[in-house]
C-alpha positions, 0 to 999 in steps of 0.5 A: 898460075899467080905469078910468085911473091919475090924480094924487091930491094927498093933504091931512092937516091937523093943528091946526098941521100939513099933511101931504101927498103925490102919489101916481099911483093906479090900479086895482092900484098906489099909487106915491109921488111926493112927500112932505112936511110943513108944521110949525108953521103959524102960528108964527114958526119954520115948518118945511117939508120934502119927501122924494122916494119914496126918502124922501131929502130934496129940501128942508127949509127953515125960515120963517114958515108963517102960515096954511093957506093958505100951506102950501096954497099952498106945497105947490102951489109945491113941485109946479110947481118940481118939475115935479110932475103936476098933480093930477087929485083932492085928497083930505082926511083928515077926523077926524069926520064927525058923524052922518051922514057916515061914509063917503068922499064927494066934498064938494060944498056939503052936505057941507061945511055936515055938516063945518061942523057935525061941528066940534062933536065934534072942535072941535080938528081940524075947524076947520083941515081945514076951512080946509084944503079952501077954500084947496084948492079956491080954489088948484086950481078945478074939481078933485075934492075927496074927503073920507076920513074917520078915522071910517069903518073903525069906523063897523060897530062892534057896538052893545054897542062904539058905544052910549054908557051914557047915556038915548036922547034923548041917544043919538039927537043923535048922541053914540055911540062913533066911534072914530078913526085909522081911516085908519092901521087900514085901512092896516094891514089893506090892507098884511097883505092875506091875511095879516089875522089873525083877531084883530088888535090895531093900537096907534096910538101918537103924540101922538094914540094908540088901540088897536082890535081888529080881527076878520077885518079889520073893527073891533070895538071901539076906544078912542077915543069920541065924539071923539078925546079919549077913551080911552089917555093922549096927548101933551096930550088926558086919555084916559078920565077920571073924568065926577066930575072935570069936575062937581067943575071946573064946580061948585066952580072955575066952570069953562066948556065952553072951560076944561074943553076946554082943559084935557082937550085941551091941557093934560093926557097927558103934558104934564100929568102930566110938567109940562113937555113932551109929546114922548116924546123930551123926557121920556126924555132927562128921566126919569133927573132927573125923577121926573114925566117918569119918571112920564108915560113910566110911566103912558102904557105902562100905559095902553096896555098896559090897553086892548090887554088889553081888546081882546085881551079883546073878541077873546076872545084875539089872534094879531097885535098891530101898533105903529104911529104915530110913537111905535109905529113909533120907541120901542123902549123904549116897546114893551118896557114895554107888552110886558113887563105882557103876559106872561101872554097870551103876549107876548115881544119879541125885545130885538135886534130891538126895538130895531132896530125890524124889522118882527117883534120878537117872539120865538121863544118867543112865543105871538103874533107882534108887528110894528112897521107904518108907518102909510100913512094919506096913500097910503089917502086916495090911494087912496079919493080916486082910487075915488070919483073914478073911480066919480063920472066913470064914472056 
């Protein structure tokens, strides 16, 4: 007997933001019921807003947002006014998982007592996903929680990806490259279906950004490390940055762990380099007066672009390169820069269809095709969640 469709309450917690959807899952299909947002938790300018399947907007109200817990409960209220389904099972998107957890898993209190010490690698995500899931059990008792981790689409990672150039005593605690955004990966690859390449590139782009390759459907190496701070430039996180300079802060500026943290995850990317905004709109509209916000759109195209080299490298060549994420999915002229510098392995946009952001922008021309894909992460957190939770009923 197919196991029965259910009603999965997708969680995706940012450190100011809860995204969320209903999905009504089954064996074979994933259909949305509601999506929305809640923006700027905690501060006084709040913004909540929902979307039915057709994404035509069912509300968008602007109000104090003060906790997680609110947008939790919020969330729920949306539900019951709408006459929504209740959920049978609410899953989370979870950034890291530590060593140990890797894989989609039901939580239960051992798994929360791993994720409460997971927030060592990821302290700007964990913290709030956390508070997320408490609020969530508390507002609907005795359902499934599911816990999808960004982690697990690269936890296969070959040991020349994964292993760190440190001693092993460091090695064995754990600190190893985890690679994340693996929710947005799996999407990609769920969505191509068939029509998965051999050698895939998937360019995560928005105010987190990675780029992983992808053989034949699994990920071979990413960008992102140890924690979601590494690897391209990002709207305030550093990418890759020289280990030399952070002994210089501690040295010579008496520099401490929460300074260096702040500085490598809030105070650097784009909003460091352009000195004023981190939003890629913001310095666009800036970059005709601004020589530094000219100066950050520049150098986060060209950090891009470097680490797609590398990966079409790792894949010893590429047949696919997909643009995701909100900066991906949304700025054409972004796209057109990072293409432009990859020329020489064959890569030409078609500049109409860049710019109306159709699904293939390449050109005829062009030696590999290029495609924009919307990252469904939310509906692969529906799906797991609906997996698990059916497996977990069925022993």
């Amino acid at each position: 007997m197919a196991p029965p469709n259910l009603h999965i309450l997708a969680l995706n917690s940012g450190s100011s933001s809860l995204k969320f959807g209903l999905y009504q899952v089954g064996e074979s299909r994933t259909a949305v019921l509601v999506t929305g947002e809640a923006g700027s938790i905690g501060a006084a300018n709040g913004k909540f807003d929902a979307q039915d399947p057709l994404q035509k907007s069912l509300l968008s109200e602007t109000a104090a947002i003060p906790s997680q817990r609110d947008a939790v409960m919020r969330i729920a209220k949306l539900l019951s006014d709408r006459n929504m389904p209740v959920p049978d099972a609410v899953g989370h998107r979870i950034v890291h998982g530590g060593a140990r957890l890797v894989r989609h898993c039901l939580i239960d209190p051992q798994v929360l007592q791993e994720l409460e010490a997971a927030c060592a690698f990821a302290p700007l995500h964990m913290p709030p996903a956390l508070a997320v899931i408490r609020f969530a059990q508390e507002h609907f008792p005795g359902l499934p929680q599911a816990a999808c981790f960004d982690t697990s689409f690269h936890a296969q990672l070959p040991p020349r990806a994964r292993t760190l150039p440190i001693a092993k005593k460091w090695q064995v605690l754990g600190l190893r490259r985890y690679g994340f955004h693996g929710l947005s990966c799996e999407s990609i690859v769920r969505h191509l279906g068939g029509n998965v390449p051999q050698r895939l590139v998937i360019a995560h782009l928005g105010n987190g950004a990675s780029v992983t390759a992808v053989r034949e459907g699994l990920s071979v190496d990413t960008s992102m490390g140890l924690t979601p701070t590494g690897g391209v430039i990002m709207g305030t996180r550093s990418g890759d940055l020289d280990p030399g300079v952070l002994i210089y802060l501690l040295r010579e500026k008496k520099f401490n762990a929460d300074m260096l943290e702040e500085l490598v995850d809030h105070q650097s990317g784009l909003l460091g380099i352009s000195g004023f905004n981190s939003d890629m709109r913001r310095l666009h509209d800036a970059a005709t007066s601004n020589s530094d916000a000219a100066l950050a759109i520049d150098m986060f195209c060209y950090s891009v672009r470097k680490q797609i080299a590398a990966m079409i490298a790792a894949l010893e060549g590429v047949d696919l390169i997909v643009f995701t994420g909100g900066i991906g999915e949304h700025d054409h002229e972004v796209r057109d820069s990072i293409c432009r510098g990859l020329s020489f392995v064959g890569v030409h946009l078609d500049a109409a269809r860049n710019r109306a952001a159709e699904h293939t922008i390449s050109a005829a021309e062009s030696r590999l095709a290029v495609y924009i894909m919307p990252s469904q992460e939310d509906a692969e957190i529906a799906r797991h969640t609906w997996h698990l939770t059916s497996q977990s009923s069925r022993s």
